[in-house]
N, C-alpha and C positions, 0 to 999 in steps of 0.2 A: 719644689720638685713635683713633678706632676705624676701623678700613680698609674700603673703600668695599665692597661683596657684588658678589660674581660674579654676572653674567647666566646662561642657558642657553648661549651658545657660550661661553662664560668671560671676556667684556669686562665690566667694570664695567659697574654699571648709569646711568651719567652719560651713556650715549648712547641713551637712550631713546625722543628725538626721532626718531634716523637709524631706529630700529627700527619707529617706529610707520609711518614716513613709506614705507620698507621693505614691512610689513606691507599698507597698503591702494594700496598697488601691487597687490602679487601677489592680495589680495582684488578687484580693481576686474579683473585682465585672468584671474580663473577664473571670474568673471561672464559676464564680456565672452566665455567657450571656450563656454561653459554655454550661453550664447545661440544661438551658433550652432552647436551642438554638432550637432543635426536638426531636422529641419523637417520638419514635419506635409504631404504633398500629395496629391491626390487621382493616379491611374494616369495616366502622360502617354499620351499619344492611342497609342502602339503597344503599351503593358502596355492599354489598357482595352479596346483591340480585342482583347486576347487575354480579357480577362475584359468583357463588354458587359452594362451595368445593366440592358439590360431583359429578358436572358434569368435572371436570379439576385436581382435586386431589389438588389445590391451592388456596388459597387466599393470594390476593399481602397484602405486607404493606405498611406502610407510613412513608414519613420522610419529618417534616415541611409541612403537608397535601398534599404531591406531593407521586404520587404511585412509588415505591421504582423497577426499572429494572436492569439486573444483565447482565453483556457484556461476552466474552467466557470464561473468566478466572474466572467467579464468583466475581467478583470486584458490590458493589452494586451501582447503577447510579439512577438520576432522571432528569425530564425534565423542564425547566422553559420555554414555549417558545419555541423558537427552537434551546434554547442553553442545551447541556448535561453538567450538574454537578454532577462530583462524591459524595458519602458522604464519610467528611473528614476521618480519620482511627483514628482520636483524636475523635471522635464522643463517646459518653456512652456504646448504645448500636449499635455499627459497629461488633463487633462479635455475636450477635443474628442474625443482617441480611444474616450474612455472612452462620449460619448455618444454618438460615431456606431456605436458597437457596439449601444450597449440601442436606439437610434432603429430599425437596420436588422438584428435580431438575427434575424427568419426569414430575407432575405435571404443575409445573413450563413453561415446556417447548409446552405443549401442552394450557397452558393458553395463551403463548406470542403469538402461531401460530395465536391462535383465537383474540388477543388484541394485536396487536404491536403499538407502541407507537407513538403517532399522531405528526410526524413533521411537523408544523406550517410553516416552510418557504418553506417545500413540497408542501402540499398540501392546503394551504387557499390563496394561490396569485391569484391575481383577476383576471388576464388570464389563470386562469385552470376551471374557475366559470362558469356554464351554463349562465348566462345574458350574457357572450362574443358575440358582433353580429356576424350572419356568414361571412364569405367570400364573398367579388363580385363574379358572374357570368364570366366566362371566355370573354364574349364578351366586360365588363363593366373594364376589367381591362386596366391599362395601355398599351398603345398602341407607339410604335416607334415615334418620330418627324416629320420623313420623309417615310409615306407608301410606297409612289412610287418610290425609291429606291429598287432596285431589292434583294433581300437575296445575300449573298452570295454562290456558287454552293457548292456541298457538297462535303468534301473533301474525294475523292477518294485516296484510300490507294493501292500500287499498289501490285500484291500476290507476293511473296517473289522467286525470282531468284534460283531454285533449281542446287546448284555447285554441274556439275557431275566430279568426279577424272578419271584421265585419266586412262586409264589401265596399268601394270607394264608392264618395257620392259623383250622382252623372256629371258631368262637367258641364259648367254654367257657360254660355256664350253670354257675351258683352253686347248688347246692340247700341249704337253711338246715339244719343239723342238726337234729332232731326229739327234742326231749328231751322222759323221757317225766313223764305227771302226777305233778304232785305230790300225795303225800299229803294227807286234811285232815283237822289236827290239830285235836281239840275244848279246849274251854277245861278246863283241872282242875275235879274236882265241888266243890263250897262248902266241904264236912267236908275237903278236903286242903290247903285255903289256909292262909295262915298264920293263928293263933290270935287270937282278937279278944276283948282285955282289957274286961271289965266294970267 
């Protein structure tokens, strides 16, 4: 007889029921998180007073009470911190955001100019903060070990060598050598040719 096959935690697989039953538990209450994980809402009346439709043609939304900002491709983002996190595309209403962007995109765009979105790790580091004390005094600042050692002289750079080309040599004419006439040779007289058999 052959023994029963081990599950994934190592129980036989004979309780397959308790596992299924298991399973669309935990599927039915990560729906049930998903849902209400955020909520799409327009500026409750004291964020819209800060931000008012009719000077910007916009009012931001929200998602999970973080103001909802849109990068160039209209992808919708928000800020925790000074980490960006997208909103997931599994989101409810991820197609509302999406259209209230392209619907109010001058708006939009003239909102962002006047509110862009406050990075944290930009701008609240404690050496960007007026309390930074100022600077020492030039006199007050670090000074050499050894004053009376002389600097060293300044390094002279010498002006650059101007290479003049020498001029072309005159150009040579060829004159053809002149050989002189040739003799002309006459043809041999008839009586010195060769004999001419009868």
């Amino acid at each position: 007889m052959k023994p029963p096959t081990r599950g994934c935690l190592g129980h036989p697989q004979r309780n397959r029921g308790a596992k299924r039953i298991t399973l669309a538990v935990a599927i039915a209450l990560g729906l049930t998180a998903a849902g209400c994980a955020g909520t799409v809402t327009t500026a409750e009346p004291q964020v819209s007073a800060a931000y008012p439709e009719e000077t910007y043609g916009y009012t931001p939304l929200f998602y999970d009470d973080n103001i909802v900002y849109y990068d160039d491709i209209g992808a919708p983002y928000f800020l925790v911190g000074a980490n960006i996190h997208y909103v997931p595309r599994t989101y409810v209403h991820y197609d509302t955001l999406v259209r209230h962007y392209h619907e109010h995109r001058a708006g939009y765009d003239r909102w962002y100019a006047a509110h862009p979105p406050r990075r944290f790790d930009r701008y609240d580091r404690p050496y960007d903060t007026v309390s930074r004390p100022p600077r020492a005094p030039a006199g007050m600042r670090y000074e050499p070990a050894h004053p009376h050692v002389a600097p060293p002289p300044p390094r002279v750079t010498p002006a650059p060598v101007r290479h003049v080309a020498p001029p072309p040599p005159p150009p040579v004419h060829r004159i053809s050598p002149v050989h002189p006439p040739m003799p002309h040779i006459a043809p041999p007289p008839p009586h010195m040719g060769p004999s001419h058999h009868r």
